[in-house]
N, C-alpha and C positions, 0 to 999 in steps of 0.2 A: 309921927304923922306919916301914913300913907299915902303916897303921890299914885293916881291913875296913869296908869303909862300906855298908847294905844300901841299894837303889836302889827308888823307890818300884813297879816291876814285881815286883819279888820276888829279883832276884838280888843278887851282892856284888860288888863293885867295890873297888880300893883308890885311886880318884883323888876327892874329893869336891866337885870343882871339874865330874865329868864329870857326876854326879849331880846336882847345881844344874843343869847345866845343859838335861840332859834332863828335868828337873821343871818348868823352867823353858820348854820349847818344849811340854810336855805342855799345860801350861795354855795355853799360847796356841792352840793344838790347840782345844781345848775351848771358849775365847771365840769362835775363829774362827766353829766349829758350832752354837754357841748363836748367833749374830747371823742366822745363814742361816736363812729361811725354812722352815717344814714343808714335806715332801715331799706333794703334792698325789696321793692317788689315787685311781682314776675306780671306781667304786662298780659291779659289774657282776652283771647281773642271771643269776643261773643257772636260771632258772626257765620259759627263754624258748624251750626247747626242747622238743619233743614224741617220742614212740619213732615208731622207724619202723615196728614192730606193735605195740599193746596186750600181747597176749598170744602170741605163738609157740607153735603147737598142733602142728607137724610137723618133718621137717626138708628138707620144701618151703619153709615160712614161711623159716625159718633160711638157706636158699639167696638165697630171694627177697631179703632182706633185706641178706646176702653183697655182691650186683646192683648192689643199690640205692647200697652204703657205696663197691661200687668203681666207679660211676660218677660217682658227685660227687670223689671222689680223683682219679680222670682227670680233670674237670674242671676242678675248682677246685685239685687237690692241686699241688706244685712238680715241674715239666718238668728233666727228666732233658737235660743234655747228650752228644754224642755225642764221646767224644775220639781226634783220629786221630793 
């Protein structure tokens, strides 16, 4: 006779030998991550930015500004390969 046995995820299993044994890699799972070090992250300033106009009055400004965004894209933005 097979016994239903519940697994500590949530499901049911009839083997309780597979249960041990995944309870038992869970925890080490768990020792492993608790020994490791916090994840270090770098703190970044959002503030260091300015607009490219205060206030956009036209939709010259809105063009101007357009210019402005896709010349630094060409610049600085990722170079497009050509594939033959």
């Amino acid at each position: 006779m097979k016994i239903l046995v519940k697994s500590h995820r949530g499901g049911w299993t009839t083997s309780s030998e597979w249960v041990e044994e995944e309870y038992k890699n869970h925890l080490a799972l768990k020792h492993r991550q608790a020994k490791r070090p916090p994840v270090k992250t770098r703190l970044v300033d959002l503030e260091n930015s300015k607009p490219w106009m205060e206030s956009p009055r036209s939709i010259k400004d809105l063009l101007w500004i357009a210019q402005q965004v896709q010349k630094r894209v060409d610049q600085y933005g990722p170079k497009h390969r050509v594939l033959l």
